[in-house]
VEXVEX-362414 format. One record per residue: residue number from 1; x, y, z of N, C-alpha, C in turn; residue in one letter. Coordinates in nm, 4 decimals, decimal comma, padded with zeros to 6 digits, m for minus. Each point is the difference from the previous one (the first is absolute). Layout:
BEGIN
 num     n.px     n.py     n.pz    ca.px    ca.py    ca.pz     c.px     c.py     c.pz residuo
 NUM        X        Y        Z        X        Y        Z        X        Y        Z       A
...
//
This chain:
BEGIN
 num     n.px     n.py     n.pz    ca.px    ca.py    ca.pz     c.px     c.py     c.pz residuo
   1  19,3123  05,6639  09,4718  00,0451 m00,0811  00,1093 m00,0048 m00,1463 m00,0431       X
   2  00,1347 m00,0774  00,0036 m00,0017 m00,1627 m00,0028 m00,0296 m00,0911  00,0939       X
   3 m00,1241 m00,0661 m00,0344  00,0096 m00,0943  00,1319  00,0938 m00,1090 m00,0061       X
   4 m00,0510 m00,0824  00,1236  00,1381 m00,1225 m00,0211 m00,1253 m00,1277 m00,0477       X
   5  00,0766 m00,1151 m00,0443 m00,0800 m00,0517 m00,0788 m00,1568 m00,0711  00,0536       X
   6  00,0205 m00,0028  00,1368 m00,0736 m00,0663  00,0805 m00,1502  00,0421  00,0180       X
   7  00,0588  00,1845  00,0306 m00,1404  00,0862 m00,0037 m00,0793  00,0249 m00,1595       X
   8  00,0531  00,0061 m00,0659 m00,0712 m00,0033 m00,1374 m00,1019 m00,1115 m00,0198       X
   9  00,0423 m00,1581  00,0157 m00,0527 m00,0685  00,0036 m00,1601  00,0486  00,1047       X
  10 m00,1112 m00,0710 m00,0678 m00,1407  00,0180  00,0850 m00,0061 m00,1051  00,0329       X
  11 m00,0102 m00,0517  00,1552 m00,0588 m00,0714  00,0204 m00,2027 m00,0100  00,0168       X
  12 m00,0317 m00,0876 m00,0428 m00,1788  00,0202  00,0418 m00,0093  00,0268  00,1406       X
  13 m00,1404  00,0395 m00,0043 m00,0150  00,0421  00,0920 m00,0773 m00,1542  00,0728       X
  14 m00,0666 m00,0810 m00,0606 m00,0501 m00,1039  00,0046  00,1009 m00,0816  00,0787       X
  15  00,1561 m00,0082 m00,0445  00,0634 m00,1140  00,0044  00,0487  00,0357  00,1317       X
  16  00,0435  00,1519  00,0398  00,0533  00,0518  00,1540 m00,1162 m00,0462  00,0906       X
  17 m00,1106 m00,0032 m00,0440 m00,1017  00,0109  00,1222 m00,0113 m00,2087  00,0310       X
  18  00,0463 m00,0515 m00,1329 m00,0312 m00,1390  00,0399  00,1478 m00,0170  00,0733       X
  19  00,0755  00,0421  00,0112  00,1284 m00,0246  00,0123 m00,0149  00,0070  00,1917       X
  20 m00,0558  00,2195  00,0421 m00,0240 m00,0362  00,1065 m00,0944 m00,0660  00,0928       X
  21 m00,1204 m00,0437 m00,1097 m00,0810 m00,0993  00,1235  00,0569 m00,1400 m00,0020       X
  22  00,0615 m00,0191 m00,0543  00,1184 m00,1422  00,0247  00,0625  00,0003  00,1002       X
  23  00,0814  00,1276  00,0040  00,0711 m00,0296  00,1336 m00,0574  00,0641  00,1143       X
  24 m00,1143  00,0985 m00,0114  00,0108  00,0040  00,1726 m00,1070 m00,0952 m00,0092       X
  25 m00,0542 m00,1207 m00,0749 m00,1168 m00,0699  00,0417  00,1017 m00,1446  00,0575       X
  26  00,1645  00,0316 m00,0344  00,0661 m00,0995  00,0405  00,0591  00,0518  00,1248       X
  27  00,0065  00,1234  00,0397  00,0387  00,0093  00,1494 m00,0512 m00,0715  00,1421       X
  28  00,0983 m00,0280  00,0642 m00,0826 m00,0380  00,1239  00,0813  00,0818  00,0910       X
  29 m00,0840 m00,0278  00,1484  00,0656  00,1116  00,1100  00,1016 m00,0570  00,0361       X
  30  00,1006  00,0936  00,1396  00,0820 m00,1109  00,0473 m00,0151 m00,1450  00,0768       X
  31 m00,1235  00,0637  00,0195 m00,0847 m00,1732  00,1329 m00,0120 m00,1194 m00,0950       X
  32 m00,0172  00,0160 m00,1207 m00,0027 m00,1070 m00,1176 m00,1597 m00,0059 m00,0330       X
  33 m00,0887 m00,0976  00,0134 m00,1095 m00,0072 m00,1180 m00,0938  00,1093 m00,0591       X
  34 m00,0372  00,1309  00,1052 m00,0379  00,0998  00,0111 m00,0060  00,0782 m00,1356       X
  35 m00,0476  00,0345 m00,0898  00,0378  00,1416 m00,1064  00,0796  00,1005  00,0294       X
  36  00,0776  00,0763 m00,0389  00,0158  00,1050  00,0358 m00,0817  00,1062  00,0003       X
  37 m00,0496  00,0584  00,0997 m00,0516  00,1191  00,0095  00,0344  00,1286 m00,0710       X
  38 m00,1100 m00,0066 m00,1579  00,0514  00,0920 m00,0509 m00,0651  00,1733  00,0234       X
  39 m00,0692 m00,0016  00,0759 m00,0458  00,1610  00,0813 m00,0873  00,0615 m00,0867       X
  40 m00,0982 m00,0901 m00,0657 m00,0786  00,0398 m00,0922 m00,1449 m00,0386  00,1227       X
  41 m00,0775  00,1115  00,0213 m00,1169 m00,0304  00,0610 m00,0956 m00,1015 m00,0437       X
  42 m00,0585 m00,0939  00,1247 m00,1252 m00,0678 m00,0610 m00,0602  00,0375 m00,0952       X
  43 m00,1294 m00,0555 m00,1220 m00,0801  00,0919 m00,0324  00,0626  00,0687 m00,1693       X
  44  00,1221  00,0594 m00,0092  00,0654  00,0186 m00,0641  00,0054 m00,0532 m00,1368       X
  45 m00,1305  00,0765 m00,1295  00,0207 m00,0506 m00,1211  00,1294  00,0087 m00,1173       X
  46  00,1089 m00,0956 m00,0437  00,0710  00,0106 m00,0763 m00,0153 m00,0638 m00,1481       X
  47  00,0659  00,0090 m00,0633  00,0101 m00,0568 m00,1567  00,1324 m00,0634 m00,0424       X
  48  00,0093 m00,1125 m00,0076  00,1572 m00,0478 m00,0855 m00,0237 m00,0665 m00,1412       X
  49  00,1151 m00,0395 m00,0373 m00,0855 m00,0500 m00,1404 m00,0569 m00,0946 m00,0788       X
  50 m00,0500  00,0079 m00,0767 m00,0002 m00,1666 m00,0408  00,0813 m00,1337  00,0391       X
  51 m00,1166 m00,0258  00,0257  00,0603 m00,1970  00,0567  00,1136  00,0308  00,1049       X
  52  00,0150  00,0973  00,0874  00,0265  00,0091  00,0984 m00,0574 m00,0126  00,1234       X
  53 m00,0058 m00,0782  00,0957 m00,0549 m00,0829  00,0939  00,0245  00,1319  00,1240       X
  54 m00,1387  00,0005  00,0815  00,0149  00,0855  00,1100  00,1290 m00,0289  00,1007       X
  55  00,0630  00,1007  00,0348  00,1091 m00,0370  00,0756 m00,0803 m00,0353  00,1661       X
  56  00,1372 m00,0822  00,0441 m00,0462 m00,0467  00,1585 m00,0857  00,0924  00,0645       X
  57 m00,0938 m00,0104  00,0903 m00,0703  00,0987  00,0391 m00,0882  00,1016 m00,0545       X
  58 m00,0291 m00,0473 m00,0995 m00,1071  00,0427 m00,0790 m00,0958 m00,0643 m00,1124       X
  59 m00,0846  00,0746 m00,0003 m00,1471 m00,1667 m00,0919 m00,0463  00,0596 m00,1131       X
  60 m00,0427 m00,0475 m00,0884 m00,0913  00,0420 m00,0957 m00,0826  00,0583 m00,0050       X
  61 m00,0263  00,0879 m00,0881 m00,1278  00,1039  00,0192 m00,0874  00,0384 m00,1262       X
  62 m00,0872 m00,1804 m00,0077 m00,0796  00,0086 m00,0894 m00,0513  00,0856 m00,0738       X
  63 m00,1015  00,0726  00,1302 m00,0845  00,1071 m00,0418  00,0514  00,1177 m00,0855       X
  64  00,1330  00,0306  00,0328  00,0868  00,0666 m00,1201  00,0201 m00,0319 m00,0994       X
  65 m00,0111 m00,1133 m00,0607  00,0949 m00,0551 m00,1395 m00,0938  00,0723 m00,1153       X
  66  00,1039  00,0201 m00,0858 m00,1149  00,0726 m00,0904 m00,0585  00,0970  00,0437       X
  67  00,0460  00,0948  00,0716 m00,0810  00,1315  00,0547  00,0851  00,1192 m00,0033       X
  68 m00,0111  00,1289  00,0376  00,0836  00,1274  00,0280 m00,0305  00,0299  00,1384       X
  69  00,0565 m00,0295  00,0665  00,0043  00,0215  00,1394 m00,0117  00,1681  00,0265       X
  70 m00,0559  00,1146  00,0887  00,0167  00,0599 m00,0163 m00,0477  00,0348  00,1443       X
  71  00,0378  00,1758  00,0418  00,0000  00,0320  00,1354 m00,1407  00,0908  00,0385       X
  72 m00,0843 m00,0549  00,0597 m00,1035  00,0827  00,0748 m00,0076  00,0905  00,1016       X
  73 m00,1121  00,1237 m00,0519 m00,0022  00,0249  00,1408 m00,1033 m00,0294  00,0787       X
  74 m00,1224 m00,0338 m00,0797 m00,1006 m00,0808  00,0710 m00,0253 m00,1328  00,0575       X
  75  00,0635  00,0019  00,1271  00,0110 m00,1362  00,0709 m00,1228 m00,1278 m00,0776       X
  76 m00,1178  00,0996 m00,0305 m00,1006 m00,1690 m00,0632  00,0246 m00,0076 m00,1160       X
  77  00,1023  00,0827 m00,0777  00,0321 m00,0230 m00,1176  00,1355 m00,1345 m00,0468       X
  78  00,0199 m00,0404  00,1044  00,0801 m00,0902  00,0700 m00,0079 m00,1790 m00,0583       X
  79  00,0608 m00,0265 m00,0954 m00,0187 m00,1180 m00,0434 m00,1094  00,0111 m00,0990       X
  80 m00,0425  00,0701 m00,0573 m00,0638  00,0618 m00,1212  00,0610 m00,0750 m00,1373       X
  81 m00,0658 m00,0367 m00,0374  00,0675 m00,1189 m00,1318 m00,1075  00,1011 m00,1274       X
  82  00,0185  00,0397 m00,1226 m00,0631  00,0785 m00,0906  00,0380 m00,0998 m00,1128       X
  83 m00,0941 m00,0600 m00,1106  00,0198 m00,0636 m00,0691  00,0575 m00,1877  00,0416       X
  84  00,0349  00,0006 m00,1616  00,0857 m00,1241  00,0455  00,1602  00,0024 m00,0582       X
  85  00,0784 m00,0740  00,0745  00,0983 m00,0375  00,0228  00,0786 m00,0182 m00,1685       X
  86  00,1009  00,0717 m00,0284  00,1034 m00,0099 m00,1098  00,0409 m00,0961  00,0227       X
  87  00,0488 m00,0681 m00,1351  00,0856 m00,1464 m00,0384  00,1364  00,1257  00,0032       X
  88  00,0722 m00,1093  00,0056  00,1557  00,0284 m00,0105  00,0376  00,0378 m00,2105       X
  89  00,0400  00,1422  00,0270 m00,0033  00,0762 m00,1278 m00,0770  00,0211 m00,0614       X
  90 m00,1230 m00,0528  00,0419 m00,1454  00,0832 m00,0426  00,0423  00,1256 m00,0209       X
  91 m00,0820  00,0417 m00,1525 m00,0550  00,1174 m00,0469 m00,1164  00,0137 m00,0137       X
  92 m00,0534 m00,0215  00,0957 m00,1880  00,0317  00,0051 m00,0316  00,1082 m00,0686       X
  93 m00,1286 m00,0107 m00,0600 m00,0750  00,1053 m00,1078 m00,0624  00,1102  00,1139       X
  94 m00,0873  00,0748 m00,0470 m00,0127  00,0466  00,1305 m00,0918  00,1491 m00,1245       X
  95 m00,0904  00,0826  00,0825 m00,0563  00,0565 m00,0461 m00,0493  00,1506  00,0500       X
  96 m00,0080  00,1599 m00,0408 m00,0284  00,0982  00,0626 m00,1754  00,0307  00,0030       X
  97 m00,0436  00,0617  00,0775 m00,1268  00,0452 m00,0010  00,0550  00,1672 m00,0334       X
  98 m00,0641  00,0741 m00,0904  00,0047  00,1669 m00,0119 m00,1067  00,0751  00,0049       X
  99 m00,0241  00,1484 m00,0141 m00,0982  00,0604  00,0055  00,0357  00,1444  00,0004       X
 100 m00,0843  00,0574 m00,0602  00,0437  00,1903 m00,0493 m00,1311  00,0334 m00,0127       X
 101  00,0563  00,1729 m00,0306 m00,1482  00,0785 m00,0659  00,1289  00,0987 m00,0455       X
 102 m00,0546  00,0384 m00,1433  00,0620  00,0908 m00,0689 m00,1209  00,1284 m00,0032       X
 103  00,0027  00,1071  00,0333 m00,0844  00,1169  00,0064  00,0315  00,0465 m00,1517       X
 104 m00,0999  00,0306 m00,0659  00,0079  00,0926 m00,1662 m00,0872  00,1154  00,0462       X
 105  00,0847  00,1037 m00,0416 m00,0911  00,1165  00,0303 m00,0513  00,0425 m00,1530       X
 106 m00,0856  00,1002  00,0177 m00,0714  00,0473 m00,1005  00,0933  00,0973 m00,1182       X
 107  00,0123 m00,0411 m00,0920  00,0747  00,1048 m00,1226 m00,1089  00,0354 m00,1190       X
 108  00,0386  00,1274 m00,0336 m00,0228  00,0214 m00,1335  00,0565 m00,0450 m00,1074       X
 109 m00,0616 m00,1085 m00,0737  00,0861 m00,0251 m00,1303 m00,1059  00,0510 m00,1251       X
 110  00,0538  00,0212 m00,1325 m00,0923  00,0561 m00,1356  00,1062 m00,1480 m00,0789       X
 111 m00,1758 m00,0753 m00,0319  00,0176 m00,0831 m00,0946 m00,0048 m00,0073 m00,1850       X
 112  00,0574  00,0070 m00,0419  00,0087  00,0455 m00,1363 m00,1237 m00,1002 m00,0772       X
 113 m00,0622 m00,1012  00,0421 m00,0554 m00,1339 m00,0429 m00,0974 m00,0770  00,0992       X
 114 m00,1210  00,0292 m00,0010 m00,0939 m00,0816  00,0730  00,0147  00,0723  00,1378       X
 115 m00,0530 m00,1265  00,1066 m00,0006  00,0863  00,1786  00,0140 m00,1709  00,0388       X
 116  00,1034  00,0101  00,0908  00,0476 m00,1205  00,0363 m00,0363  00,0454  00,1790       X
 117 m00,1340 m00,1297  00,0023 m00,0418  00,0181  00,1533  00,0424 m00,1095  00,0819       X
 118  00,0898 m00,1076 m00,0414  00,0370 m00,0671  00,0697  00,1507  00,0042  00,0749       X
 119  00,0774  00,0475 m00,1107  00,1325 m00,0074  00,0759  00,0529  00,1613  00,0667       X
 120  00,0340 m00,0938  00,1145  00,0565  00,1146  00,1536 m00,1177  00,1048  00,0466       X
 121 m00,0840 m00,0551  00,0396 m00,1279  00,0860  00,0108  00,0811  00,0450  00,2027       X
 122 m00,0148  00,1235 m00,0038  00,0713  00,0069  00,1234 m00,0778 m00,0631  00,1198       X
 123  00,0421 m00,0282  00,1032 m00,0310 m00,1331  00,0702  00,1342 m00,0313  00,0794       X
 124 m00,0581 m00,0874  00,1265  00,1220 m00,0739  00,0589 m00,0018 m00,1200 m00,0700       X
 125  00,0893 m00,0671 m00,0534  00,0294 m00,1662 m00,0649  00,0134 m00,0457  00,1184       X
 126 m00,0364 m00,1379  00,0052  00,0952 m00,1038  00,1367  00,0245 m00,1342 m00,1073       X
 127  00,0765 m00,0488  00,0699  00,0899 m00,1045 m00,0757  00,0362 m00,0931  00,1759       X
 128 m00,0382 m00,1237 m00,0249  00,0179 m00,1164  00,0699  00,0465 m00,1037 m00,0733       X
 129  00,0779 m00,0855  00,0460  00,0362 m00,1279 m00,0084  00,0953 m00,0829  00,0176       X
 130  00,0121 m00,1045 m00,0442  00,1269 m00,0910  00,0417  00,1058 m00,0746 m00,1320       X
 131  00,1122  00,0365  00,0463  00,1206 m00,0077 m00,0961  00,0038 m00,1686 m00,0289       X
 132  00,0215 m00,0349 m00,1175  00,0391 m00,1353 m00,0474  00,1349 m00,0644  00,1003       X
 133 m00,0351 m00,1337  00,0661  00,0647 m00,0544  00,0627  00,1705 m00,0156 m00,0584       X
 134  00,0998  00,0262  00,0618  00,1272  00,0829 m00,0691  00,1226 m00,1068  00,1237       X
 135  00,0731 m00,0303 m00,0168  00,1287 m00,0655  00,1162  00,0947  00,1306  00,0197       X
 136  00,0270 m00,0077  00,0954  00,1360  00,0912  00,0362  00,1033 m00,0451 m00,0325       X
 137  00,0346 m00,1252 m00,0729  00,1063 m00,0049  00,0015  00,1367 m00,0360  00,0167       X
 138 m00,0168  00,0363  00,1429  00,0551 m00,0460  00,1335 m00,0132 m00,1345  00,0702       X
 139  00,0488 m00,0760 m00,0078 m00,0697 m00,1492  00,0503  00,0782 m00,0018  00,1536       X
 140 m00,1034 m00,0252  00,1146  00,0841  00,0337  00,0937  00,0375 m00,1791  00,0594       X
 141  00,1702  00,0194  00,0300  00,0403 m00,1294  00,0696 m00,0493 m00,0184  00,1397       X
 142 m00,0188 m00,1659 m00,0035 m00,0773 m00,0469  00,1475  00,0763  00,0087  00,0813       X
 143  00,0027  00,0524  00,1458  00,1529  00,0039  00,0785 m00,0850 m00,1063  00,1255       X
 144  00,0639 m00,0530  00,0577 m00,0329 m00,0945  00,0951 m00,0135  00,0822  00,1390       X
 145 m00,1239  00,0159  00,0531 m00,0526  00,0567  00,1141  00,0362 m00,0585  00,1447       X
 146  00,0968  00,0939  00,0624 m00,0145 m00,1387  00,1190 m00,0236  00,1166  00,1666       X
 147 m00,0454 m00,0141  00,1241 m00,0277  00,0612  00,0833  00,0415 m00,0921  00,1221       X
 148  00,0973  00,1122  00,0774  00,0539 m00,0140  00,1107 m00,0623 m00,0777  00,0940       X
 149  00,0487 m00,1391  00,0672 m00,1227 m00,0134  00,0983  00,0929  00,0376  00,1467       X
//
């Protein structure tokens, strides 16, 4: 299937989203100074993008910047901040805690040479610890936080 030349082209996704908080942050109603009422509830956390300015009727939302916003179901879990706050394309290091038990059961082995009493004496092994600090990678972009008032 051929597209036509228009759809091939990508636009960002960055540049559509600055494109529409431009204009509906330039709408007004018909009464004149008013915003337009865009039917987005009070309260209402969004994201646009860099160096894009909250549109009319909506403010900054500090406490987000640098964060992963995410959905609760524990009402006191509610404004819960974990760590600190990512720079814009931060690849923070970051580190695992682990822990096992390997069970060895008991075998018969015939040693041709000596009696080896140390290795794999049957036994549970456990194994704990923590992985060398490692980046993902991934550097995540800062998106500008803004909430409905």
């Amino acid at each position: 299937m051929r597209f036509p030349p228009v759809a091939r082209r990508a636009v960002p996704a960055v540049a559509l989203l600055a494109a529409a908080t431009a204009w509906f942050g330039s709408q007004r109603s018909a009464r004149g100074g008013d915003p337009l009422d865009d039917g987005v509830p009070a309260g209402t956390v969004a994201f646009f993008a860099p160096g894009v300015m909250c549109p009319n009727g909506w403010m900054p939302l500090d406490s987000a910047a640098g964060r992963m916003v995410v959905g609760v179901a524990d009402p006191s879990a509610v404004g819960r901040a974990v760590g600190s706050p990512l720079g814009d394309r931060e690849n923070r290091t970051h580190t695992h805690e682990f822990s096992g038990t390997a069970p060895i059961a008991v075998r018969a082995i015939a040693g041709a040479n000596g009696g080896n009493t140390q290795g794999a004496a049957a036994r549970t092994y456990t194994v704990a610890g923590r992985t060398a600090p490692a980046a993902s990678g991934h550097g995540f972009i800062q998106l500008n936080a803004c909430v409905r008032r």
